[in-house]
Backbone as CSV, one residue per row, in Angstrom:
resi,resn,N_x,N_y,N_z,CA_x,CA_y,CA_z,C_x,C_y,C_z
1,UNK,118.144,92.911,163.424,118.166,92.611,162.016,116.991,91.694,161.699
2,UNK,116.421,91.775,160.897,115.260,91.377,160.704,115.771,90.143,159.609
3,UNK,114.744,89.284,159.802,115.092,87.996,158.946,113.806,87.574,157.987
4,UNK,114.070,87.132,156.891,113.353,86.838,155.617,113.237,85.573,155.886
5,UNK,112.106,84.700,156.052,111.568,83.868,156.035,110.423,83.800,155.051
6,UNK,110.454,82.352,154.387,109.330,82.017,152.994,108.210,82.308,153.921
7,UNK,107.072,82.935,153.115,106.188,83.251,153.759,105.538,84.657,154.531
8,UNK,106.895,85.066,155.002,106.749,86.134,156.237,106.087,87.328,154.839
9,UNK,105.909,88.583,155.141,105.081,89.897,154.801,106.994,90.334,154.280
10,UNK,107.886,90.201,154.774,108.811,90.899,154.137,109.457,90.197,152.968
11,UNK,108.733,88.970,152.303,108.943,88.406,151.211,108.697,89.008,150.022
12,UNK,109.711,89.624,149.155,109.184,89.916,147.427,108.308,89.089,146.831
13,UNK,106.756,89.809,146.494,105.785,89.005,145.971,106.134,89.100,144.567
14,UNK,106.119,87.449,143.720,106.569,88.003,142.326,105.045,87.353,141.925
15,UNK,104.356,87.589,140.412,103.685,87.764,140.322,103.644,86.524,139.579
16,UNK,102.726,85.598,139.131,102.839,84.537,138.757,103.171,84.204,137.273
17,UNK,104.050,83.533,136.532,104.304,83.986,135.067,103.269,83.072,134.447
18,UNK,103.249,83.673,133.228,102.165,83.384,132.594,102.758,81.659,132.038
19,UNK,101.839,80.549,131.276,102.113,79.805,131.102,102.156,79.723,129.720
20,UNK,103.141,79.292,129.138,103.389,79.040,127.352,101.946,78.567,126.710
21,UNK,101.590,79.369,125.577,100.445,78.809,124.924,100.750,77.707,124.311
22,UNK,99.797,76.558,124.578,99.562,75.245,123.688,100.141,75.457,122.698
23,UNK,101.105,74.499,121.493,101.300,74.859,120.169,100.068,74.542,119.455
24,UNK,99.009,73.995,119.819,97.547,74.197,118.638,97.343,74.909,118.578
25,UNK,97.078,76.112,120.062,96.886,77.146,120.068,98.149,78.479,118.840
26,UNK,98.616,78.247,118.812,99.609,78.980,118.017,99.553,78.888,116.413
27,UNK,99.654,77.408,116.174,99.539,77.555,114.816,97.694,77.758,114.044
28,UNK,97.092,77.968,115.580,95.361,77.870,115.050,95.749,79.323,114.580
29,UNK,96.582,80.231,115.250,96.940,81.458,115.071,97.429,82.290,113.547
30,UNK,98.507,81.207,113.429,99.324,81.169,112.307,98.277,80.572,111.172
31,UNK,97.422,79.472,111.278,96.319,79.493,110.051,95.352,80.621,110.118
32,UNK,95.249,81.278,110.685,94.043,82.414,111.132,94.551,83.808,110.418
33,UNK,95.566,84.038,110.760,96.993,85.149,110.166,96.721,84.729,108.626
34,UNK,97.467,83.401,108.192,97.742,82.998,106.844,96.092,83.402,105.892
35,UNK,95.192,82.931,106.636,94.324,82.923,105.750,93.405,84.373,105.800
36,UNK,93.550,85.101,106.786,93.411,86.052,106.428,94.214,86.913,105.228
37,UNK,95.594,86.992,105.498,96.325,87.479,104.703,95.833,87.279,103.028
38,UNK,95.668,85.689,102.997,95.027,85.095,101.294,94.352,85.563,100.876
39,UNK,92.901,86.225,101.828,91.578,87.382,101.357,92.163,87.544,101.152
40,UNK,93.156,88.930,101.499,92.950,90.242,101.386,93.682,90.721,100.021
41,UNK,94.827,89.761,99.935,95.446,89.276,98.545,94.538,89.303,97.383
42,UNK,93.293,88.027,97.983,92.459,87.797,96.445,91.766,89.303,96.333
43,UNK,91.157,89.475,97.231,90.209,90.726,97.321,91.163,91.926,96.719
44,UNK,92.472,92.158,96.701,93.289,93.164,96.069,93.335,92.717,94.718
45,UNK,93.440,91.252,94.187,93.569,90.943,92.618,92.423,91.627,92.411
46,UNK,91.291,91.078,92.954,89.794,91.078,92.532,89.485,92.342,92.164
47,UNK,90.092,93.592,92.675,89.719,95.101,92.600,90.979,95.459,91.699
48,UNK,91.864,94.824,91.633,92.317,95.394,90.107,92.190,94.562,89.179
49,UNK,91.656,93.713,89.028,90.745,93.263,87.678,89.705,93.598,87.305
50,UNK,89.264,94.427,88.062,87.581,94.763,87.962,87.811,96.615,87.488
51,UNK,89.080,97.206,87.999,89.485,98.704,87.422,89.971,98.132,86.169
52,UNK,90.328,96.978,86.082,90.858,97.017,84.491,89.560,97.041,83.776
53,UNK,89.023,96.134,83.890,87.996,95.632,82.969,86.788,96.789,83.079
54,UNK,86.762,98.096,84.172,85.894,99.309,84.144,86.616,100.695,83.250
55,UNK,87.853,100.260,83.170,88.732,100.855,82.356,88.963,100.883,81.202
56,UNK,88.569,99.655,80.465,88.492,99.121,79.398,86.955,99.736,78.562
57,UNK,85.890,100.208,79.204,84.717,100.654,78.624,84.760,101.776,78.728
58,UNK,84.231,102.650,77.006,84.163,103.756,76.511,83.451,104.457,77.562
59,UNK,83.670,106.091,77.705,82.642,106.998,78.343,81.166,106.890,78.502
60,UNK,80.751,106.165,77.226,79.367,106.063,77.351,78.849,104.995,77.742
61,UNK,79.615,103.908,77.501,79.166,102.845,78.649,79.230,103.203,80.204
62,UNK,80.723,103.786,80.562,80.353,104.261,81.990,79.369,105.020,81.915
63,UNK,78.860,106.001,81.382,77.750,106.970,81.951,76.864,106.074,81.919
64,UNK,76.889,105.230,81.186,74.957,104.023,81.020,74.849,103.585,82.865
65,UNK,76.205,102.999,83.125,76.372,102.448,84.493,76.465,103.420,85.528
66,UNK,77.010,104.790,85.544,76.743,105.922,86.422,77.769,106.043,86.950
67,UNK,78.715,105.934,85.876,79.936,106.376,86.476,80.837,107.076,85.268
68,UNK,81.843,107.842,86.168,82.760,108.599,85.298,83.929,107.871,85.398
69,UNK,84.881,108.062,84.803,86.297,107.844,84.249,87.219,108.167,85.461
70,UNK,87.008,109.058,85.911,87.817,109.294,87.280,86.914,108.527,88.528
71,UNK,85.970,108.124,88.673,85.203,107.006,89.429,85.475,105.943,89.584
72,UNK,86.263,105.259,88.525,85.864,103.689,88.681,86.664,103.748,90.138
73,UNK,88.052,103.605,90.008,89.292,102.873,91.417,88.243,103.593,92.268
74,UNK,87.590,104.768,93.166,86.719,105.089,94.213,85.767,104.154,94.185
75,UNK,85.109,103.824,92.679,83.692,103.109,92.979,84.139,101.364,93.453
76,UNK,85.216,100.960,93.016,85.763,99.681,93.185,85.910,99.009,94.547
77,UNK,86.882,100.699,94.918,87.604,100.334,96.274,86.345,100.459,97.362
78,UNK,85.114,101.112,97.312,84.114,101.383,97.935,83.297,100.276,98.049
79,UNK,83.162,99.688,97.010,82.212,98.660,96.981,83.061,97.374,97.234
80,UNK,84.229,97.382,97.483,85.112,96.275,98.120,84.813,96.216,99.936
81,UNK,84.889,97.969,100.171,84.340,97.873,101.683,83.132,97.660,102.288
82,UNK,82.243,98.005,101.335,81.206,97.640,101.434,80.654,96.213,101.657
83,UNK,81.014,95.557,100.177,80.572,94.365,100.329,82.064,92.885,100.482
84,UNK,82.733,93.175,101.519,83.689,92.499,101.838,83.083,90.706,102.175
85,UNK,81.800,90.767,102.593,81.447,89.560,103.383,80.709,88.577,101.908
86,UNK,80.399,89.370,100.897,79.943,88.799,99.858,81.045,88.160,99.245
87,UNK,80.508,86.955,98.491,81.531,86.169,97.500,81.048,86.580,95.875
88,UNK,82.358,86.704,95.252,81.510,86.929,93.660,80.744,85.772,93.342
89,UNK,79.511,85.957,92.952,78.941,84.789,91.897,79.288,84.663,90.395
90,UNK,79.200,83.635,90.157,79.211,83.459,88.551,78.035,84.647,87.613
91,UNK,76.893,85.135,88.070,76.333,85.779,87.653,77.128,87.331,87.496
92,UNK,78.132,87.706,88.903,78.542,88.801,88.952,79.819,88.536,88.461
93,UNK,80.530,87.579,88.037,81.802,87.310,86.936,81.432,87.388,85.755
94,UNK,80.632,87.221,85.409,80.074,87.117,83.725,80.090,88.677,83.747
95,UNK,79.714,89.656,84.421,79.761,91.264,84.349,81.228,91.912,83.717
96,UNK,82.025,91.282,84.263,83.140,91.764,83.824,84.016,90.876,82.844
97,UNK,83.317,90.195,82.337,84.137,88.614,81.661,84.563,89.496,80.557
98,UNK,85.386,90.335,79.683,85.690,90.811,78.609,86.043,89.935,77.348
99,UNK,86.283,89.118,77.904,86.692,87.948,76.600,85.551,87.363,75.525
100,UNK,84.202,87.705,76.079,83.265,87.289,75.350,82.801,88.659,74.320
């Protein structure tokens, strides 16, 4: 009969468990999550305020700008993927400011 001794080759190798992540590490996680999530939020207001306010101008203003009526939500959502890394400027808010 063979005998199990710590050490010997007939010992079950278990594999080493992993160690609990730091909690900085976690909630660096949970702010990383959160604030992503906040883009993508603003960036969703941002593209339906901008179909409203492309929605809001007659046919012939869209054609001046080069777009059709069934275009804008494609041209919106396109140029959201496009330019994701850009921030609006005040120059490119005044574009759609309708109140004036």
């Amino acid at each position: 009969m063979a005998t199990f001794e710590p050490g010997s080759r007939m010992q079950a190798a278990h594999p080493p468990q992993p160690s609990p992540a730091p909690a900085a590490a976690i909630w660096r996680a949970i702010a990383v999550a959160s604030r992503r999530l906040a883009q993508h939020r603003a960036q969703a207001l941002r593209n339906q305020r901008d179909v409203q306010a492309l929605s809001q101008l007659d046919d012939h203003q869209l054609k001046d700008i080069g777009l059709t009526r069934g275009q804008v939500e494609s041209f919106v959502a396109e140029r959201s993927k496009r330019c994701a890394w850009t921030r609006p400027t005040a120059s490119t808010l005044r574009v759609f400011d309708m109140s004036a």
